[in-house]
MDAnalysis code that builds the backbone (N, CA, C; Angstrom):
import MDAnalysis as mda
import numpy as np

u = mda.Universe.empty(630, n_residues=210, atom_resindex=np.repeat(np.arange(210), 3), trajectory=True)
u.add_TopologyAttr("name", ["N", "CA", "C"] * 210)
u.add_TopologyAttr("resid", np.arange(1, 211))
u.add_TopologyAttr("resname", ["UNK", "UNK", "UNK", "UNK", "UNK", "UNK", "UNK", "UNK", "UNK", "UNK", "UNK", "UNK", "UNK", "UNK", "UNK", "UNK", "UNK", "UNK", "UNK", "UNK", "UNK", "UNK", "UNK", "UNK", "UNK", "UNK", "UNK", "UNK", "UNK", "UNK", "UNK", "UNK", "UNK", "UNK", "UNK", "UNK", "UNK", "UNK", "UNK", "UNK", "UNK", "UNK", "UNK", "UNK", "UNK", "UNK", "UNK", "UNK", "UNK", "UNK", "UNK", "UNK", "UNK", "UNK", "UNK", "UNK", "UNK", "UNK", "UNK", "UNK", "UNK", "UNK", "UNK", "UNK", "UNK", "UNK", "UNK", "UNK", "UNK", "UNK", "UNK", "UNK", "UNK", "UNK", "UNK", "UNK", "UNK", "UNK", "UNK", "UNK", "UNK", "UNK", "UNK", "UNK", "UNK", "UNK", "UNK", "UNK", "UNK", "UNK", "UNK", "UNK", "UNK", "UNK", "UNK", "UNK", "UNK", "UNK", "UNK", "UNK", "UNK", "UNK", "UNK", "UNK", "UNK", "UNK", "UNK", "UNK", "UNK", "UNK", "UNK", "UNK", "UNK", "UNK", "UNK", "UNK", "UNK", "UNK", "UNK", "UNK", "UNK", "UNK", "UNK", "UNK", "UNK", "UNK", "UNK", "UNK", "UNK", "UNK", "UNK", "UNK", "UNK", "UNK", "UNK", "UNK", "UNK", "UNK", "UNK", "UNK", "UNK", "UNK", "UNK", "UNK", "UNK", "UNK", "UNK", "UNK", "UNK", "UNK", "UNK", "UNK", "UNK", "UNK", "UNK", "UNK", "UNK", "UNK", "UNK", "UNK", "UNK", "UNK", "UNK", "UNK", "UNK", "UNK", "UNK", "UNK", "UNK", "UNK", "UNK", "UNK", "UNK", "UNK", "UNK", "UNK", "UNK", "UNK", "UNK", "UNK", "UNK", "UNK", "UNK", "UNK", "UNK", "UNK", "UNK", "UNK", "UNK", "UNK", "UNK", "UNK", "UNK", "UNK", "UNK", "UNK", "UNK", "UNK", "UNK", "UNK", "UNK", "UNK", "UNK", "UNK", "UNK", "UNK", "UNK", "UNK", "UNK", "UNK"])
u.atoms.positions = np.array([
    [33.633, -184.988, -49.771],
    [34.854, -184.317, -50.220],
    [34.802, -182.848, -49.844],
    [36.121, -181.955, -49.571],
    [36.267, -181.087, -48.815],
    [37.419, -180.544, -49.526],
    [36.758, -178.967, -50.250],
    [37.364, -177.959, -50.885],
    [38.010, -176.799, -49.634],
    [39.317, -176.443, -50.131],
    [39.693, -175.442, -49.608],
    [39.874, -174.123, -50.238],
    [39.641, -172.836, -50.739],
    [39.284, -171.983, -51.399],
    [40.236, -170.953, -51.368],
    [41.539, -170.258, -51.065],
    [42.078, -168.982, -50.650],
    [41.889, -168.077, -51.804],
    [41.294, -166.438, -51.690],
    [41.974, -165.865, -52.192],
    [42.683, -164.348, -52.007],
    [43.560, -163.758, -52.744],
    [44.092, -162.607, -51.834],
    [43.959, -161.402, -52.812],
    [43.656, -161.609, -54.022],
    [43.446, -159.788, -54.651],
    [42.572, -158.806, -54.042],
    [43.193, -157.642, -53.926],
    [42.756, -156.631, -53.675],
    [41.259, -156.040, -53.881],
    [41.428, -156.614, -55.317],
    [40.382, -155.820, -56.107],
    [39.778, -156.630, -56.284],
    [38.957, -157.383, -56.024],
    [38.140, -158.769, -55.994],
    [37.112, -158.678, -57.445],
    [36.246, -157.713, -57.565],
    [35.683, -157.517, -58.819],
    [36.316, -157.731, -60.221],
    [37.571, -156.920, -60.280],
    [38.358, -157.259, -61.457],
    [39.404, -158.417, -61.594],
    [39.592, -159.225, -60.193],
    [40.429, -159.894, -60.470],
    [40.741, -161.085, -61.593],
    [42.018, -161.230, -61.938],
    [42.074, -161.785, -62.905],
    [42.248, -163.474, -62.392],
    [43.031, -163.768, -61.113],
    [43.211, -164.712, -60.215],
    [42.161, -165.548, -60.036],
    [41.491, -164.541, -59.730],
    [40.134, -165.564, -58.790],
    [38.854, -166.175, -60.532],
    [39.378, -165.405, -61.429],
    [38.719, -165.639, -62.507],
    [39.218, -167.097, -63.122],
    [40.495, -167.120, -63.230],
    [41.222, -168.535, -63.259],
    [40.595, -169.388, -62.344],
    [40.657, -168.867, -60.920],
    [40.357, -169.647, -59.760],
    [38.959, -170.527, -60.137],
    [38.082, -169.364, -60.753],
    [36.761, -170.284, -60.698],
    [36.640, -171.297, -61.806],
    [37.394, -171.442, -62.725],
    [37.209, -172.460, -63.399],
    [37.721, -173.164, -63.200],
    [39.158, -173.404, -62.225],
    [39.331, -174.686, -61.413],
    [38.165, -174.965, -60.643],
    [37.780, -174.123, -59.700],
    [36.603, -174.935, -58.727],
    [35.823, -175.201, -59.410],
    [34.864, -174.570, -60.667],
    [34.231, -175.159, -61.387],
    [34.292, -176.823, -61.562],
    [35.155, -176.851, -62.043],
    [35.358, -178.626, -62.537],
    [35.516, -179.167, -61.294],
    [36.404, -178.891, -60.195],
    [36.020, -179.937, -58.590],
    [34.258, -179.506, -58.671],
    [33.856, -178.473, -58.759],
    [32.163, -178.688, -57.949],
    [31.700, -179.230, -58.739],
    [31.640, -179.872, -60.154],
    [30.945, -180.682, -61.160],
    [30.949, -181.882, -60.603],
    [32.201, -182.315, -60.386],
    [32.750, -183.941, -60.211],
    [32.470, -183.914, -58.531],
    [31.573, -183.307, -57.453],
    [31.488, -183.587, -56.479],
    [30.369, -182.595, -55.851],
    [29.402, -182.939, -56.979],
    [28.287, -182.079, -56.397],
    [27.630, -181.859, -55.317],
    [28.517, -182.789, -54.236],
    [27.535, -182.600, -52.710],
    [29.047, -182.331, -51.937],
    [29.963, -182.068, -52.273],
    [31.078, -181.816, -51.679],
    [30.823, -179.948, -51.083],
    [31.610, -179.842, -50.010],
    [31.929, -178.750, -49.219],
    [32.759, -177.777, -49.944],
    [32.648, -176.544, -49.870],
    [33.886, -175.443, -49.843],
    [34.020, -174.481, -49.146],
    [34.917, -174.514, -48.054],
    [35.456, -173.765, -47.182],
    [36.083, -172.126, -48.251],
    [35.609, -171.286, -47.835],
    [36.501, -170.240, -48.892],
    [37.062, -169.204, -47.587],
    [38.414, -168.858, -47.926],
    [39.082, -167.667, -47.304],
    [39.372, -166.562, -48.108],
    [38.973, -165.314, -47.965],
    [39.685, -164.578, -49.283],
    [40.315, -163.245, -48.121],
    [41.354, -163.284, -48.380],
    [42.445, -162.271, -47.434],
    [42.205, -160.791, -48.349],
    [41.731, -160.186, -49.170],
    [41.958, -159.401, -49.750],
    [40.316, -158.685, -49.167],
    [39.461, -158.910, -48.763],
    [38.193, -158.544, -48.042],
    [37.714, -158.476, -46.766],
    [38.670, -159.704, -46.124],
    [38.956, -160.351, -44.933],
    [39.880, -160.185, -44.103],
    [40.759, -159.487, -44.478],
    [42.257, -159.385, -44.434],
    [42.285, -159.940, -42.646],
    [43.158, -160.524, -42.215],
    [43.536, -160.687, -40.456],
    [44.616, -159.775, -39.705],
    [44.457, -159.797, -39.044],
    [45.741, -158.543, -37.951],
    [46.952, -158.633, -38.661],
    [47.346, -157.321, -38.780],
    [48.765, -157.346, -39.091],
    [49.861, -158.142, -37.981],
    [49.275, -158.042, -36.516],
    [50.145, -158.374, -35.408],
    [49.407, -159.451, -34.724],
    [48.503, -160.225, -35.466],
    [48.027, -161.594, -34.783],
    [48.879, -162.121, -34.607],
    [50.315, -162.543, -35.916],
    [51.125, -163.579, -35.966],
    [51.899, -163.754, -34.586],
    [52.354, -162.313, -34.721],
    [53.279, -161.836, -33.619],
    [52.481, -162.588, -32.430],
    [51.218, -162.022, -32.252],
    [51.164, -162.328, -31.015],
    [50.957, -164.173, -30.656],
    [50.206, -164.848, -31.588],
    [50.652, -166.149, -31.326],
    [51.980, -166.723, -31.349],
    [52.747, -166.563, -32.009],
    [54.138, -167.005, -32.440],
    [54.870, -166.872, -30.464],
    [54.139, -165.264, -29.724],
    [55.079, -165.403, -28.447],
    [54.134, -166.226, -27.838],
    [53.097, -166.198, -28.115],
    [52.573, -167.246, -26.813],
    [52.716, -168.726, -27.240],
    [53.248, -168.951, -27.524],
    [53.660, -170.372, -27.998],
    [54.825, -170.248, -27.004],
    [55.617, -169.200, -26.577],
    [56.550, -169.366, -25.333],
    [56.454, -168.672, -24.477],
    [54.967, -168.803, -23.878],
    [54.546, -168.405, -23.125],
    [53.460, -169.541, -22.264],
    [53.687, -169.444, -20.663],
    [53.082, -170.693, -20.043],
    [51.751, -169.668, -20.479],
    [50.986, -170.896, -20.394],
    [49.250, -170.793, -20.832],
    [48.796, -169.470, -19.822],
    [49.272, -170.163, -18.477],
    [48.726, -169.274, -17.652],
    [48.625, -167.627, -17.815],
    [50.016, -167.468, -18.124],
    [50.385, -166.070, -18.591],
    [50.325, -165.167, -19.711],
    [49.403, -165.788, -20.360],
    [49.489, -165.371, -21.713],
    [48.303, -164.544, -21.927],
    [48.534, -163.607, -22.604],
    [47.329, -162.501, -22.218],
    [46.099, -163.052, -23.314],
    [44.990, -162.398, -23.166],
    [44.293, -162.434, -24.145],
    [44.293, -162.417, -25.367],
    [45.336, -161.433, -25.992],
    [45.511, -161.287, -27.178],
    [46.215, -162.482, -27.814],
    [46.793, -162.959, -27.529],
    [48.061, -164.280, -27.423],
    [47.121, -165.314, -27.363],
    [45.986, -165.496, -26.532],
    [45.397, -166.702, -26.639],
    [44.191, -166.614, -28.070],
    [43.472, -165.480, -27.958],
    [43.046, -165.279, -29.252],
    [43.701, -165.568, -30.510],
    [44.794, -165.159, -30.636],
    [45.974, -165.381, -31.881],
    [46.091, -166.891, -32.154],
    [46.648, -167.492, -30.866],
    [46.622, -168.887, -31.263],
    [45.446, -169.794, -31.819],
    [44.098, -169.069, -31.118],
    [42.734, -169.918, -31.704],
    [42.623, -169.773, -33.118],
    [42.926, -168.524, -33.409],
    [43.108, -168.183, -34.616],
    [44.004, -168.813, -35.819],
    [45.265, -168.886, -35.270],
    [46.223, -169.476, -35.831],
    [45.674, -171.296, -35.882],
    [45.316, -171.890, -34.669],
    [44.843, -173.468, -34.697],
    [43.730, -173.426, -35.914],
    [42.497, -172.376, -35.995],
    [41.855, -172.891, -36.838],
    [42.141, -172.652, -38.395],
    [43.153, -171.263, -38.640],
    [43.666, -171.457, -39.948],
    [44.477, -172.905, -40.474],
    [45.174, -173.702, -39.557],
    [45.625, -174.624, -40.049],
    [44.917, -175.860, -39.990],
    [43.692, -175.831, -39.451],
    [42.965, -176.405, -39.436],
    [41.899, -176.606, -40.921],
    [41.688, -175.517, -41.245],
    [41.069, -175.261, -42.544],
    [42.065, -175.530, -43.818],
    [43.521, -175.868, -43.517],
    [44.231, -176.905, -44.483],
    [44.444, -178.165, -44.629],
    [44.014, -178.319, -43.211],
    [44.458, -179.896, -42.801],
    [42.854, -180.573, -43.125],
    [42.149, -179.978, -43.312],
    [40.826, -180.685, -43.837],
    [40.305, -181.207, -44.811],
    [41.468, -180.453, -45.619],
    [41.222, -180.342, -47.043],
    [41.323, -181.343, -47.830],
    [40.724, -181.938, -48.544],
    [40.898, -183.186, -49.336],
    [41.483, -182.367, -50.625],
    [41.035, -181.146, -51.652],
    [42.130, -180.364, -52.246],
    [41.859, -178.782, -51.638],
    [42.676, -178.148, -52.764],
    [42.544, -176.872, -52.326],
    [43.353, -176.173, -53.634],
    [42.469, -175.060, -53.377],
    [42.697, -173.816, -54.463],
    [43.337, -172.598, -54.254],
    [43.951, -172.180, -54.759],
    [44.868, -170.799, -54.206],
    [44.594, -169.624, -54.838],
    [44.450, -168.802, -55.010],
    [44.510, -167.544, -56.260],
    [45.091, -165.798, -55.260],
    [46.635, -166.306, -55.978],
    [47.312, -165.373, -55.388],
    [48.054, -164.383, -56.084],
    [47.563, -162.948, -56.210],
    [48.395, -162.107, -57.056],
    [49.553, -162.116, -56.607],
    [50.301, -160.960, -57.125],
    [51.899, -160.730, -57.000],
    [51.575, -159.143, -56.624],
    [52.195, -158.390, -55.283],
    [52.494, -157.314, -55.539],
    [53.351, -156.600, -54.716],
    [53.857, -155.197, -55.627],
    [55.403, -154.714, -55.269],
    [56.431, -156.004, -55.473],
    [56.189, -157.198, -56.633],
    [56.971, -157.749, -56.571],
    [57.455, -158.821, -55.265],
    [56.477, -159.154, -54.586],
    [56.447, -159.951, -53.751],
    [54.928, -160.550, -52.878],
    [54.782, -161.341, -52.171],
    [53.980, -161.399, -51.740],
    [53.045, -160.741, -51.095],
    [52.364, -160.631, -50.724],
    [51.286, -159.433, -50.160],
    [51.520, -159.736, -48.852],
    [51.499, -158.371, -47.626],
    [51.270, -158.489, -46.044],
    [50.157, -159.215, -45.903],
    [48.999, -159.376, -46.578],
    [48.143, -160.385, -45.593],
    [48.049, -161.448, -46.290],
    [48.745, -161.655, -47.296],
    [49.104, -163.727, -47.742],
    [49.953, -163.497, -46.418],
    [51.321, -163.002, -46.373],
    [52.113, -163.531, -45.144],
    [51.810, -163.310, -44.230],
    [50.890, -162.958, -43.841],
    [50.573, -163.039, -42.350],
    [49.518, -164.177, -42.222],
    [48.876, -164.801, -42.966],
    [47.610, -165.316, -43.381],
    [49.043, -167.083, -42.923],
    [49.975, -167.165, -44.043],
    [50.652, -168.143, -44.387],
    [51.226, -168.299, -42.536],
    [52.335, -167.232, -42.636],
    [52.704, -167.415, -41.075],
    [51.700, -167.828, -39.648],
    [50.238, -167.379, -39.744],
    [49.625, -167.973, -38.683],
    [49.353, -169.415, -38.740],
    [48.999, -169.987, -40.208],
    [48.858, -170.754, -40.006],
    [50.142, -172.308, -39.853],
    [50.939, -171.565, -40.334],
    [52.316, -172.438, -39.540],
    [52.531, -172.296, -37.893],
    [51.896, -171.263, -37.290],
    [51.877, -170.990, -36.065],
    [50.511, -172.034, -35.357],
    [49.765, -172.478, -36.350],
    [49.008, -172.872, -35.635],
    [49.204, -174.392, -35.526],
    [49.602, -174.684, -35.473],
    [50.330, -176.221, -35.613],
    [51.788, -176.794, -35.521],
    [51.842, -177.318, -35.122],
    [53.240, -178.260, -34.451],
    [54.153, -177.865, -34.917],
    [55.219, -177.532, -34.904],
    [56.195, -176.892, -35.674],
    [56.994, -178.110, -36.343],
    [56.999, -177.366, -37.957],
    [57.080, -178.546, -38.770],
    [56.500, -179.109, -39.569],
    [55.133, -179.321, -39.415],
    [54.115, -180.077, -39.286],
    [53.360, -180.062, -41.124],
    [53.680, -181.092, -41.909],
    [53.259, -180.382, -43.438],
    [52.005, -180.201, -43.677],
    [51.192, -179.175, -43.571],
    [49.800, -178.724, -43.317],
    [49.268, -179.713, -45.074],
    [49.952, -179.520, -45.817],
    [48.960, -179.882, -47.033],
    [49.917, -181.457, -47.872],
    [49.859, -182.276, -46.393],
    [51.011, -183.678, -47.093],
    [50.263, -184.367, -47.975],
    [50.859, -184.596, -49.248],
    [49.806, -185.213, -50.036],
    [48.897, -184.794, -50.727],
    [48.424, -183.597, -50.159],
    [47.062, -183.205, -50.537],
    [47.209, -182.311, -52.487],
    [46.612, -182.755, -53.164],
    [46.279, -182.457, -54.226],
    [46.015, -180.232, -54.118],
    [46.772, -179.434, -55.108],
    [46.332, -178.255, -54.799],
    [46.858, -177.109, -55.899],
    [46.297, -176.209, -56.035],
    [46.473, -175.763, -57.398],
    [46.807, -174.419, -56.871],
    [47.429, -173.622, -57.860],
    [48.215, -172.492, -56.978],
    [48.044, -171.697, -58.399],
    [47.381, -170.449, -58.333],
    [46.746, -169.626, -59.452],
    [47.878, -168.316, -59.055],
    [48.847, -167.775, -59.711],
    [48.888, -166.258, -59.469],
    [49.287, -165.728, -60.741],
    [49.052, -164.253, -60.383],
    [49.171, -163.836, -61.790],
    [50.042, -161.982, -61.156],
    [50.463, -162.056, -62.258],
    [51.851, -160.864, -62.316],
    [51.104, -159.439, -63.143],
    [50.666, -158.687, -63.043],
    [50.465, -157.600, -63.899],
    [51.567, -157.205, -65.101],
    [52.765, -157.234, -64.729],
    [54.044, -157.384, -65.869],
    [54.704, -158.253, -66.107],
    [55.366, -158.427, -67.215],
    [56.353, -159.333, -67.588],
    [57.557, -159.408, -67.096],
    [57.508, -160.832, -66.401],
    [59.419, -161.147, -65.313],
    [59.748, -162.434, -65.937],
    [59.271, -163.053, -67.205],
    [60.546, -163.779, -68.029],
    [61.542, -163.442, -68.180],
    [62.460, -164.387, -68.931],
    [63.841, -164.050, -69.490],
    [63.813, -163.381, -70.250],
    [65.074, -162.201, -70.274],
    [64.805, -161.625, -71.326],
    [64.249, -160.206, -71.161],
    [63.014, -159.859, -70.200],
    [62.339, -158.891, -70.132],
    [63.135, -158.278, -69.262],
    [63.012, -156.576, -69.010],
    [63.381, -155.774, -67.876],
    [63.462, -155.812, -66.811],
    [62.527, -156.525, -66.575],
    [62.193, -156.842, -65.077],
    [62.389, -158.747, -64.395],
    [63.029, -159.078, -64.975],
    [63.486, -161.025, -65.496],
    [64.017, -160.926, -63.883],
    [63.651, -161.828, -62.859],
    [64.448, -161.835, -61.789],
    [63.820, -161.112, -60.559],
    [62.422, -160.094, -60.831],
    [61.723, -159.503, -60.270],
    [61.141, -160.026, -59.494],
    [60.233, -160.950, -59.589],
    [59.554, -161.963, -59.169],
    [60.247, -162.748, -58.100],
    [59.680, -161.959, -57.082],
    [59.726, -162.578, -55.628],
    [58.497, -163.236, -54.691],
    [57.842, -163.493, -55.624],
    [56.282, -164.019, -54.524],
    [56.607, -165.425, -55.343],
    [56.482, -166.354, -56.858],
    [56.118, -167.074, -56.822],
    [57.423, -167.909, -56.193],
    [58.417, -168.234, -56.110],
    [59.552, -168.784, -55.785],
    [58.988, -169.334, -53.774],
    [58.391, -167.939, -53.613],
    [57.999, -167.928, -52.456],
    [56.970, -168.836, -52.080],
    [55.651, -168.555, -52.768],
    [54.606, -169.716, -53.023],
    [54.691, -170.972, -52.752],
    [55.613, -171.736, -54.436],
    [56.054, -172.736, -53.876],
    [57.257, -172.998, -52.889],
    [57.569, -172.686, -52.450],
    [58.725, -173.013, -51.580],
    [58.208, -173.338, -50.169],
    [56.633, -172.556, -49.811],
    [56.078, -172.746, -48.576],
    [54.559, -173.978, -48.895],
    [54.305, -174.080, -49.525],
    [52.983, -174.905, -50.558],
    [53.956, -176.426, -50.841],
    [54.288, -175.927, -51.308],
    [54.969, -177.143, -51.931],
    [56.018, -178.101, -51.147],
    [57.107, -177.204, -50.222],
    [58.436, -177.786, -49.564],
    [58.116, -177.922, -48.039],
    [57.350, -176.860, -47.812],
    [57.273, -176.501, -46.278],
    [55.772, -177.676, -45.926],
    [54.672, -177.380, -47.044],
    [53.653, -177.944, -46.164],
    [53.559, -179.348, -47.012],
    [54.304, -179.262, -48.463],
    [54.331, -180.857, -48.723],
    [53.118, -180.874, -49.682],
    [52.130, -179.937, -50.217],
    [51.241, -180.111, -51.285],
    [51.276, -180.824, -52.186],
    [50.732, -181.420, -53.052],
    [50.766, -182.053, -54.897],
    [50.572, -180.654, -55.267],
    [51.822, -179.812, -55.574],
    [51.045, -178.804, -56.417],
    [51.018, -178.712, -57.659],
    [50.418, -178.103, -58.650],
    [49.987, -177.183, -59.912],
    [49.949, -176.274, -60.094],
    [50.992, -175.538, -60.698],
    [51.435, -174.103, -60.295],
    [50.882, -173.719, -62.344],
    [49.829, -172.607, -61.633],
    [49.545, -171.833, -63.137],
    [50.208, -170.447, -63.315],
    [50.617, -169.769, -63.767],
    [51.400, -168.605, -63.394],
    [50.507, -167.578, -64.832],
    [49.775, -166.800, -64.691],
    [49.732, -165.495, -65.458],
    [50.442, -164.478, -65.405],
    [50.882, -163.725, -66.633],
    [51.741, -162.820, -66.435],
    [51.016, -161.702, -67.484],
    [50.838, -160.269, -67.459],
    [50.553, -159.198, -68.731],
    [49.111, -158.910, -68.023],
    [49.109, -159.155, -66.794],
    [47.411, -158.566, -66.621],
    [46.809, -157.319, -66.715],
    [47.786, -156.523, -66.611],
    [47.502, -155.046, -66.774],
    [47.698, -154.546, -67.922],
    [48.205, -155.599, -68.829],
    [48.491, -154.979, -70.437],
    [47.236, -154.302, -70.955],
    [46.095, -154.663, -70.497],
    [44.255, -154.151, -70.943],
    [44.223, -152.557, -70.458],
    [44.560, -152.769, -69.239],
    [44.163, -151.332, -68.961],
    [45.136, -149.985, -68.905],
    [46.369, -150.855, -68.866],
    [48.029, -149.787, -68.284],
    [48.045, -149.028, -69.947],
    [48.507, -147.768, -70.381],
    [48.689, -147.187, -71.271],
    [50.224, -147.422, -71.051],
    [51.144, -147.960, -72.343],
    [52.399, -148.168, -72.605],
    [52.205, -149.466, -72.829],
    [51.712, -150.373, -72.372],
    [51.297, -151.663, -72.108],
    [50.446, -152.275, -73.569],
    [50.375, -151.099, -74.512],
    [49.210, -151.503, -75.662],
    [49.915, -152.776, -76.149],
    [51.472, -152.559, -76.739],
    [52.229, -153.492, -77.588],
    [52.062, -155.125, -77.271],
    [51.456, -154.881, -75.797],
    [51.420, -156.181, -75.335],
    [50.276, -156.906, -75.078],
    [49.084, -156.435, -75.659],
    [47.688, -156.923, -75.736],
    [47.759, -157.895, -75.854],
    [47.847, -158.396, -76.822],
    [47.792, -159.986, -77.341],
    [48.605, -160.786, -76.821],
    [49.457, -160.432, -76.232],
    [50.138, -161.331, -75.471],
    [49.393, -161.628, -74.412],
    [49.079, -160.394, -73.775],
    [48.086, -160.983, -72.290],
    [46.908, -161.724, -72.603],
    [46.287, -161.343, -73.855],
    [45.011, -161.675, -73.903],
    [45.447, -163.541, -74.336],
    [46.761, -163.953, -74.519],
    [46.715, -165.357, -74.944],
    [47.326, -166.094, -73.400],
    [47.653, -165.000, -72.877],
    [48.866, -165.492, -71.138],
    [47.190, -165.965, -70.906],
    [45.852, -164.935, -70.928],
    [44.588, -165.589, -69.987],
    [44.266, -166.613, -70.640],
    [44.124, -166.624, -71.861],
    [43.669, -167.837, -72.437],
    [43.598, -168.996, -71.884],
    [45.136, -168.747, -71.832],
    [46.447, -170.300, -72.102],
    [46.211, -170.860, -70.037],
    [45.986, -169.889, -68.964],
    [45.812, -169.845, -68.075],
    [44.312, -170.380, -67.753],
    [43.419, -169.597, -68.117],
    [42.065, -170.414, -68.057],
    [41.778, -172.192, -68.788],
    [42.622, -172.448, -69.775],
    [42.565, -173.499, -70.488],
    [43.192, -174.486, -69.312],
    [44.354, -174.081, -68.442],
    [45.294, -174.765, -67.968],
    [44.327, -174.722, -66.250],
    [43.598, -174.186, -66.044],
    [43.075, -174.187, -65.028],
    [42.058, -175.501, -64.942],
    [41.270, -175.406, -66.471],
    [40.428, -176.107, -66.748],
    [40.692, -177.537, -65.907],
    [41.603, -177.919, -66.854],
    [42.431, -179.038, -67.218],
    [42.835, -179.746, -65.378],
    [43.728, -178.291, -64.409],
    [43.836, -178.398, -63.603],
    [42.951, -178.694, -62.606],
    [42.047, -178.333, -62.579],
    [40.557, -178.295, -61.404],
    [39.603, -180.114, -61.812],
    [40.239, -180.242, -63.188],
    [39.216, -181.812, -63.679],
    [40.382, -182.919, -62.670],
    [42.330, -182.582, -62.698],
    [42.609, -183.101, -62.199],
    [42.468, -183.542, -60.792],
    [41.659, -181.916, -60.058],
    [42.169, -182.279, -58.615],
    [40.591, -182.934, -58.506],
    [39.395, -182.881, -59.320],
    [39.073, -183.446, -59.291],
    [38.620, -185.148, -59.192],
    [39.643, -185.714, -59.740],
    [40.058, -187.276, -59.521],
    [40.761, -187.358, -58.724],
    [41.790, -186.590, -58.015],
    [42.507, -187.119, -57.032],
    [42.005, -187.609, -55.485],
])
């Protein structure tokens, strides 16, 4: 069995994402103790801002003519989608920021649609859990309700585009600990991780059986 790992916070030490994250993989590496995990983390790793670009033209470009950079891009791009298509499940842990996805999730996401057939549902079937978490509150109701432009995004490419089983955990109040103004909302965050680590649990035993 064959884990797929992404993750994209910045701040890798404090993250709150990849903290969820590990107690999903936790429970897959219990239930498959000789199983593989491939890990990507874009936030350490980050890839070219202009890889995409450049595979995306050499895809209309005859082989012959295609410069170096273009053929690099595409190897690049073949083996990112390659490292989905392997996957028996896979794990995600993706913050939110400026209210949308991060430049190197989308560039990370776009190569690897570049690297494969156009069309082509990189994760059909495949069992996969999708961790992100919001530093503020974008429920109903709140100031900012409607803000939230990455997870809509998430699933819409996870889920519609590549065809995943997903499990979408969503944290929200992560910065309520450290942001000053943010006090009123302690306990709220401190039950959003709770309720998130509990649900991860739960999540990682599932993709475990699948």
């Amino acid at each position: 069995m064959h884990l797929f790992r992404l993750d994209a916070s910045i701040l890798p030490a404090a993250s709150v994402s990849a903290e969820i994250a590990d107690r999903a993989e936790a429970e897959w590496t219990a239930a498959h103790p000789w199983g593989t995990v491939t890990r990507r983390h874009l936030g350490t790793d980050p890839l070219a801002a202009d890889a995409w670009a450049q595979a995306a033209t050499a895809r209309s470009t005859p082989e012959a003519d295609r410069t170096p950079a273009q053929r690099d891009a595409l190897a690049l791009a073949a083996g990112l989608a390659g490292e989905l298509q392997n996957a028996d499940a896979v794990i995600m842990a993706v913050p939110i920021y400026n209210y949308g996805v991060s430049q190197h999730f989308k560039t990370w996401s776009d190569l690897a649609m570049a690297g494969a057939a156009k069309g082509t549902p990189l994760l059909k079937g495949t069992p996969a859990v999708l961790i992100t978490t919001l530093g503020g509150g974008y429920g109903p109701g709140t100031p900012r309700d409607g803000w939230d432009h990455s997870t809509p995004y998430l699933k819409r490419v996870i889920a519609d585009v590549w065809q995943a089983d997903l499990t979408l955990i969503k944290c929200e109040l992560t910065l309520a600990a450290t942001t000053p103004g943010m006090e009123a909302l302690r306990d709220l965050s401190a039950q959003q991780r709770a309720d998130a680590l509990a649900a991860a649990l739960e999540a990682g035993r599932s993709l475990a059986k699948a």
